[in-house]
N, C-alpha and C positions, 0 to 999 in steps of 0.2 A: 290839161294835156289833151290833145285832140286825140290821141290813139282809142282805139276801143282794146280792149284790153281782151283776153281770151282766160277770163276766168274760172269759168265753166272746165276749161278743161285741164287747168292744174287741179281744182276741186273733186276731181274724178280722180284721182291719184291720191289723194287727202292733205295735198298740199296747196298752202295758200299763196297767191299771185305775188310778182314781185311788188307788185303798188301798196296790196295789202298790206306785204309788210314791211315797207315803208313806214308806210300809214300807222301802223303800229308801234312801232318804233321813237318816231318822230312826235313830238309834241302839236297840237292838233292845228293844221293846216300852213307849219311853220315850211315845209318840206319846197325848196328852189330846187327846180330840175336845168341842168346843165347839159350841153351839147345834144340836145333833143334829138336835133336833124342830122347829126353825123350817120353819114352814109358810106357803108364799103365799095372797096375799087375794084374789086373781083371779075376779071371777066371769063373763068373758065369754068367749065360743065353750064354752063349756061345761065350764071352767076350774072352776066351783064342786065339779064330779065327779070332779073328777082331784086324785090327791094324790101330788105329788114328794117321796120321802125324800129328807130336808137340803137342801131345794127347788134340789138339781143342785149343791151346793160344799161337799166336806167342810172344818171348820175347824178349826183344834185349834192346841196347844204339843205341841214335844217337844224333843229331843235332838239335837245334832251336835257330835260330837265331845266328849260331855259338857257339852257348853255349849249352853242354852236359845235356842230358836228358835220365831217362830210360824211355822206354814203352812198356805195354804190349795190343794185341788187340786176342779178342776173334773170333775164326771162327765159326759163326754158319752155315757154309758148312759142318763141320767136328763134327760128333756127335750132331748137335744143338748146339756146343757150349760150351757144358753140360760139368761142374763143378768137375771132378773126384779127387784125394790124388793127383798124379802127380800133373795134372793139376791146381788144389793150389798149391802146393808145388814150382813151378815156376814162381805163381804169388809171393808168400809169400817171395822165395829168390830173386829174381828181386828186392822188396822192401828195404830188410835186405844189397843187394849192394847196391843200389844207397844209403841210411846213410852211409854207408860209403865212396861210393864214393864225395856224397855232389850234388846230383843234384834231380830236381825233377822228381815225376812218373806220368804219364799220363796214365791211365787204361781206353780202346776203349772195353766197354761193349758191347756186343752182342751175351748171353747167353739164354737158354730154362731150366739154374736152376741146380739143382744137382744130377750129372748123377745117377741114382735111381739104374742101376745094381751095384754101389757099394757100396749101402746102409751108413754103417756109417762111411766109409771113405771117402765117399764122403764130408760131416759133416766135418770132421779131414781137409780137404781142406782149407772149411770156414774158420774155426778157427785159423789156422794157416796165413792166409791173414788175418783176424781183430784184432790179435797180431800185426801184422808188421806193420798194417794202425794207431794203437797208439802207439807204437816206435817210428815213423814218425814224428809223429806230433808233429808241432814245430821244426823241425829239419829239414825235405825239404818239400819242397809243394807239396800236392797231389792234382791231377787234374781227374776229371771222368768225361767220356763221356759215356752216355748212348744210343748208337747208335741202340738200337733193343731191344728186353724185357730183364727184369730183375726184377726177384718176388723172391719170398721167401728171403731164406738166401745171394742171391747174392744182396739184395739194401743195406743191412749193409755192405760193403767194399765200397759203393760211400757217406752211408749215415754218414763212419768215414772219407770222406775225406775232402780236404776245400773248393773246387769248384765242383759243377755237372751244367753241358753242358747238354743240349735237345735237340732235332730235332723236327719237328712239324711229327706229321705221321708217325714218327717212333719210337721214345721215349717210354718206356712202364716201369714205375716204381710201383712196389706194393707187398706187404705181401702175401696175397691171390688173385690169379687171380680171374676173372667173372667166371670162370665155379663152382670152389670152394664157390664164394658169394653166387650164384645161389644154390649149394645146401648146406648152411646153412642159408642163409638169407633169402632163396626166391624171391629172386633181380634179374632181368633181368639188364643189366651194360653191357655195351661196354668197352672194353679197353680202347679206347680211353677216355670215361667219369669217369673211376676206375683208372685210373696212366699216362693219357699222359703228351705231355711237357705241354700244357696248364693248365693241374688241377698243377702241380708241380709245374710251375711257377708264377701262380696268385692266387693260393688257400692256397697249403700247405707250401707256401714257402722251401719247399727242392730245387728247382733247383733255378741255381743262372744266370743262363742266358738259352735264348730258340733261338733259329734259324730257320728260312726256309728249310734250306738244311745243307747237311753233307758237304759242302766245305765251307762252310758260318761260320759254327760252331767249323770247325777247323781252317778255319783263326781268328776265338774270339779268338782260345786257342794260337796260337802265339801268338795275339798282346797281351792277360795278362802275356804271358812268362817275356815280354819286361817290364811291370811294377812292378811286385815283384820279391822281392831276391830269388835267386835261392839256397839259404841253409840261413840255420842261421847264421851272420855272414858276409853276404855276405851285404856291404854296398856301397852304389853311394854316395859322396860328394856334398856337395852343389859347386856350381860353378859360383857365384854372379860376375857381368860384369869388378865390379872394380878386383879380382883376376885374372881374364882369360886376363884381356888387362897388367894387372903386370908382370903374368907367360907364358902370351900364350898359356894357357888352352883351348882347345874348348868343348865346349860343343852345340847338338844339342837342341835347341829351339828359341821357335818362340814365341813374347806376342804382342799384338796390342795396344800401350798406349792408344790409346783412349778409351779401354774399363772401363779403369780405372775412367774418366768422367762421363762414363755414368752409375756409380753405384749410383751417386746421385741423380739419376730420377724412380731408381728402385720401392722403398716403395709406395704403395699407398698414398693420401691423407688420407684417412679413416682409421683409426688402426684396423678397422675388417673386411677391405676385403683384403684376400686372393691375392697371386704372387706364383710365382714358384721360388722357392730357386734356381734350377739350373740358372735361370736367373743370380745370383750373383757369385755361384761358376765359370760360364763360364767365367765371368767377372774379375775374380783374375787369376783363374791358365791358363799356357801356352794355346795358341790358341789351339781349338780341341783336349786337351788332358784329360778331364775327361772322366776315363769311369766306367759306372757306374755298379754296381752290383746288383744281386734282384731290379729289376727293378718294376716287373710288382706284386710285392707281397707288401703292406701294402705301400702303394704308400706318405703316410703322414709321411712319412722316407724317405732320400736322400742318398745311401753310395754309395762308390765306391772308383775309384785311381786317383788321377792326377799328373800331374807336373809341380813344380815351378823352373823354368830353371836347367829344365833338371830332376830335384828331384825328385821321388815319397812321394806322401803324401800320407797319407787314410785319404779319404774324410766322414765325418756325417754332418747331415745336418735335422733338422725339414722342412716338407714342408708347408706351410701356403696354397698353390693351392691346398691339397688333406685334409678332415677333420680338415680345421685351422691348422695343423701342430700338434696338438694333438697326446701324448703318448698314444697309447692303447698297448695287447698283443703281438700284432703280431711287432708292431713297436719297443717296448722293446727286443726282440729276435735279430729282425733285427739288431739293433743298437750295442747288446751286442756283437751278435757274428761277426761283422766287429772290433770291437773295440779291441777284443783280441786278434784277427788275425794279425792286424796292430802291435800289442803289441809284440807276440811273434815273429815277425823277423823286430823287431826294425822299422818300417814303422812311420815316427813322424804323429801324429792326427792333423787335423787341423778341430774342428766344427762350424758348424755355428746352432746358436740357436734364432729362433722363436716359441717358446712354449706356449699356454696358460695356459698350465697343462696334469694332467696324467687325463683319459675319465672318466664320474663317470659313476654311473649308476648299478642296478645288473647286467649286462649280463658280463661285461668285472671284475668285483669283484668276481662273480663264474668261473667266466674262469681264475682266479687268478694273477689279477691286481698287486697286493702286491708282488707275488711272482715272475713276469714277469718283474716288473718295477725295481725290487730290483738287476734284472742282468744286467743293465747299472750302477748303484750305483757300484757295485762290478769293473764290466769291467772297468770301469773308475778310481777308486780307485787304481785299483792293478796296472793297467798300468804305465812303468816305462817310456815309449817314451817322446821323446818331446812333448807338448800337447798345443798345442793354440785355443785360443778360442773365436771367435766371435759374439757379441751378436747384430742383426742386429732393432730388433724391441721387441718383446716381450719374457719375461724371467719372470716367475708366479710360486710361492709356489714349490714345491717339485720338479717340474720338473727344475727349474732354478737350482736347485740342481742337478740335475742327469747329465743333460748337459752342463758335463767337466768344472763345476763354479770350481773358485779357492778353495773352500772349499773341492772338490774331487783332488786337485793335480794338477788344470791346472798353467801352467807355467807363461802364459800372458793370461790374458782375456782382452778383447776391446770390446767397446759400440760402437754404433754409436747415436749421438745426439737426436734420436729419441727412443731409447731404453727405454723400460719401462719393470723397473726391481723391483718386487712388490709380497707382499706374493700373492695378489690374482687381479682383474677385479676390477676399481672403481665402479661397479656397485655391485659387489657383498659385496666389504668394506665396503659401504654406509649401505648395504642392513643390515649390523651386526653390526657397529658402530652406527646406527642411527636407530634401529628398532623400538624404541618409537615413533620417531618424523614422522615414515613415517604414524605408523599407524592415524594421524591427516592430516587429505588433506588442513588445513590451513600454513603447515609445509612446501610444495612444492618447493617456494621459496629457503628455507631454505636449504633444502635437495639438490636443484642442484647448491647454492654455496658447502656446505661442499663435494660433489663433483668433483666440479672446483678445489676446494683447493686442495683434495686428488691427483688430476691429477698431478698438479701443482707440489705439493710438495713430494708426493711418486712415480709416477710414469714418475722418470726420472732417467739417470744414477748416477746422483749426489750423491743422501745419499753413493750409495757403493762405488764411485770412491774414498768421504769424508774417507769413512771404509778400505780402502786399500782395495777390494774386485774384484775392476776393475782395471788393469796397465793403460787404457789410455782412455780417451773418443777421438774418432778419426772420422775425416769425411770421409765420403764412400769411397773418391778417393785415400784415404790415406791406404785404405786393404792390397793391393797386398805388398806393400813396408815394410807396418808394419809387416806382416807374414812372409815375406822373412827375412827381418833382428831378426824377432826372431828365426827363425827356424836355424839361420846363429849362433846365441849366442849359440842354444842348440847344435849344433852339437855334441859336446863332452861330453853331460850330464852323469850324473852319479849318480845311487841313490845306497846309502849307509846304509840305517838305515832300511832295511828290518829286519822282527824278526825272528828266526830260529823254523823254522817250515819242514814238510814234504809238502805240499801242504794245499791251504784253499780250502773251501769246497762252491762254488757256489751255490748259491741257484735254482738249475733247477729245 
C-alpha cells in the first residue's frame, strides 16, 4: 500500500495502527486491501480541499487460520476515524461480499463517530452498515473489536454483531459520551466509568470477552475463528476413535481419561453448598478446550465452546459457585443469546443443569423476570441442534423446565444419581404440604419425617427416569462417553414438523 501510515501517533496514545492490526490478525502477508482509493464527495467546511486516504477504513480479505475472512479496520490517524457515506459504504459492501463470498467479518473499531461535515450522509453511512450487519446474521459471523472509542451510532454495528472484543484502557463504548452526560445530566463520568471494557464486560454484559492488550485480544479473535463455523453450513464431523482407527481419520485432540474419575468426587456432600460447574465441563470436554464466553457478566451462567474430539459444542451451564446457580435477568439473556447462536449455525448444545429455580423477589420481577426468563423457554424450544442435556444435582420448578428438559426438545437428558429433580426445595414442599401441622410445635417430629420422605421419594431421578423424562440415570464417570455417543447418533438430525410461519416473535 503506497500510504505511509501515521504510526507514530496512534503509538503515543498506546494504541497500535490500523495495519498493524491487521497485520496481526491476518496470517502473514495473506491480507488483500479493497477500495483503496475510495474517496469522499464532501464539499462543505472546506471538505472539497481535503483528501482522506481510504477515506479513514482500511478494507480488505485475508487469512486466519488458513481460512478466508473479510476485515475491516478504522484509522483514527486519518480524520479521527470519522464515519463519512463512502466510508459506510465500504464497510456496508465489504459485509454484502463476504455473504457471499461465505466467510466471516471482523470490524477493528476505532472511530471519533460520524464525520459531522457530512451531516446526513454521514447517517446514510450508519444505516447502510446495520442493513448489512442483519443480512449477516446467521449467515457468517460477525466479530467486533472495539479497539478505541465508539459512541453514538457507531456502537449499533458491534451492538448487531455476535462477538465484541475489549481492550482494558482503550475500549470506549457508549450512546452519549461524558461531555454530553455532563450537560444533560450534570454527571461528572470518566470514560472509563461511562463505556469502558470493564463496565461492558461485567456490568452491561455487551462485551463478550475483555483483554489486557491489543495483541492478547486479537490472539482471542483467532483462537474463536478456530471454534465456530465460518458460514452456515459450514460443519466438522464428529470423529469418535473407533472411525479414525477403521478409516484413518485423524483428527486433533487430546482428553486425560482420568478426568473422567474424578467427576465423581466433584458434588459436594451437602446439597446446598455451592462448586464451580467449570469443574465438571473441564472434566468431559477435550483437555484445555473450553472457552468460555461473557465470562465476567452474570457469573451464575456458564457458556462458551468446547471440543469433544475435535467437535465444537456450545457449552450452558448453571453455576452453583456464583448465587447457587440461580436464573435471574441478566442470566436468562446470557443463556438465550448463546443458545441461538449455537442454533443458528448448527453448533449441537450440550447443558449442564444445577438450578434451584428462577430469583424471586420484586427487584428482579420489575426488571422483568417473566419476560427475561421466557427467552431461554423460547431459545431452547425453537432450537433445532442436537441438544443433550445433563442434570448433575439440582433441577426445581420452572427452571428445570427452561434448562433444555426433554419437555423443551432436548434429545437425551441424563441424571446423575444424585439429581434431585423436584417442583420446588423439601423445605419449601413441607412448608405448603404441611402448613397446618407446622403451625403446632408438638408436630416437629412429624414434619422432619414427612420430609425425609419427600427427600426420599420426590427428590430423586427416579419418578422422571419412571415418566420417560430422563434417557438415563448415569454415574459421573460415565458423562464424557454418554455425550459423545449421543452427539454421535444426532449427527444427521433432522427436524421436519416446523409450522409455516415468517418468523416468531421473541419475547425481548
Amino acid at each position: 500500500m503506497a500510504f505511509d501510515y501515521n504510526l507514530e501517533k496512534q503509538h503515543a496514545k498506546g494504541k497500535l495502527h490500523a495495519i498493524e492490526r491487521i497485520n496481526l490478525l491476518c496470517d502473514k502477508d495473506s491480507f488483500m486491501e479493497i477500495y483503496a482509493d475510495a474517496q469522499h464527495q464532501c464539499t462543505s467546511f472546506g471538505m472539497d480541499k481535503k483528501t482522506i486516504p481510504y477515506d479513514g477504513v482500511i478494507t480488505g480479505f485475508g487469512k486466519v487460520n488458513g481460512k478466508k475472512v473479510a476485515v475491516y479496520a478504522q484509522d483514527f490517524t486519518v480524520q479521527g476515524g470519522s464515519l463519512g457515506k463512502v466510508h459506510g459504504q465500504k464497510i456496508a459492501e465489504l459485509i454484502a461480499k463476504a455473504i457471499e463470498c461465505r466467510c466471516p467479518v471482523i470490524g477493528l473499531n476505532d472511530s471519533g463517530g460520524a464525520r459531522i461535515q457530512e451531516g446526513v450522509d454521514a447517517l446514510c453511512g450508519y444505516g447502510e452498515i446495520f442493513r448489512q450487519n442483519v443480512r449477516a446474521s446467521g449467515v457468517i459471523p460477525q466479530i467486533s473489536v472495539i479497539a478505541g472509542p465508539c459512541a453514538g451510532g457507531a456502537v449499533y454495528s458491534p451492538g448487531l454483531t455476535d462477538f465484541i472484543f475489549t481492550v482494558d484502557k482503550i475500549s470506549e463504548m457508549y450512546i452519549t459520551g461524558p461531555k454530553v452526560v455532563k450537560q444533560v445530566m450534570f454527571m461528572d463520568i470518566t470514560s472509563e466509568d461511562l463505556g469502558g471494557a470493564a463496565i461492558h464486560s461485567q456490568k452491561s454484559g455487551v462485551a463478550h470477552y475483555r483483554c489486557p492488550t491489543e495483541a492478547e485480544c486479537i490472539e482471542k479473535v483467532r483462537k474463536l475463528l478456530d471454534y465456530i463455523p465460518h458460514y452456515y453450513g459450514d460443519k466438522t464431523p464428529f470423529e469418535p476413535k473407533e472411525k479414525k482407527a477403521l478409516f484413518g481419520k485423524k483428527v486433533d485432540f487430546k482428553y486425560t481419561e482420568k478426568k473422567s474419575a474424578e467427576l465423581n468426587s466433584v458434588l459436594p456432600e451437602a446439597s446446598t453448598k455451592g462448586y464451580d460447574i467449570r469443574e465438571v465441563i473441564n472434566r468431559v470436554v477435550d483437555d484445555d478446550s473450553f472457552f468460555e464466553s461473557t465470562e465476567e457478566f452474570a457469573g451464575n451462567a456458564v457458556v462458551g465452546f468446547a471440543k469433544i474430539e475435535g467437535k465444537t459444542v456450545g457449552v450452558v451451564a448453571n453455576n452453583p459457585g456464583n448465587l447457587g446457580g440461580i436464573l435471574n435477568c441478566d442470566a436468562s439473556d446470557k443463556i438465550a443469546r448463546h443458545v441461538r447462536y449455537c442454533d443458528a449455525y448448527d453448533i449441537p448444545l450440550l447443558t449442564f443443569v444445577d438450578v434451584p429455580g428462577f430469583v424471586p423477589g420484586p427487584q428482579e420481577e420489575q426488571k422483568g423476570i417473566i419476560r427475561h426468563g421466557a427467552k431461554i423457554l423460547y431459545a431452547y424450544a425453537e432450537a433445532s441442534v442436537p441438544k443433550v442435556t445433563v442434570i448433575t444435582r439440582k433441577a426445581y420448578g420452572g427452571a428445570y423446565i427452561a434448562m433444555c428438559s426433554k419437555h423443551l426438545g432436548a434429545d437425551f437428558v441424563y441424571a446423575w444419581p444424585k439429581a434431585e429433580i423436584a417442583v420446588m426445595g423439601a423445605e419449601g414442599a413441607i412448608g405448603i404440604l404441611y402448613a397446618k401441622e407446622l403451625k403446632d410445635p408438638n408436630n416437629a417430629q412429624l414434619v422432619q419425617e414427612k420430609g425425609q420422605e419427600y427427600r426420599a421419594t420426590f427428590m430423586t431421578p427416579t419418578i422422571a427416569a419412571q415418566r420417560d423424562y430422563i434417557s438415563a440415570v448415569i454415574e459421573p464417570q460415565e458423562t464424557r462417553a454418554r455425550i459423545l455417543s449421543s452427539f454421535e447418533l444426532l449427527e444427521n438430525k433432522s427436524v421436519s414438523d416446523k409450522p409455516l410461519k415468517k418468523h416468531g416473535n421473541i419475547p425481548l
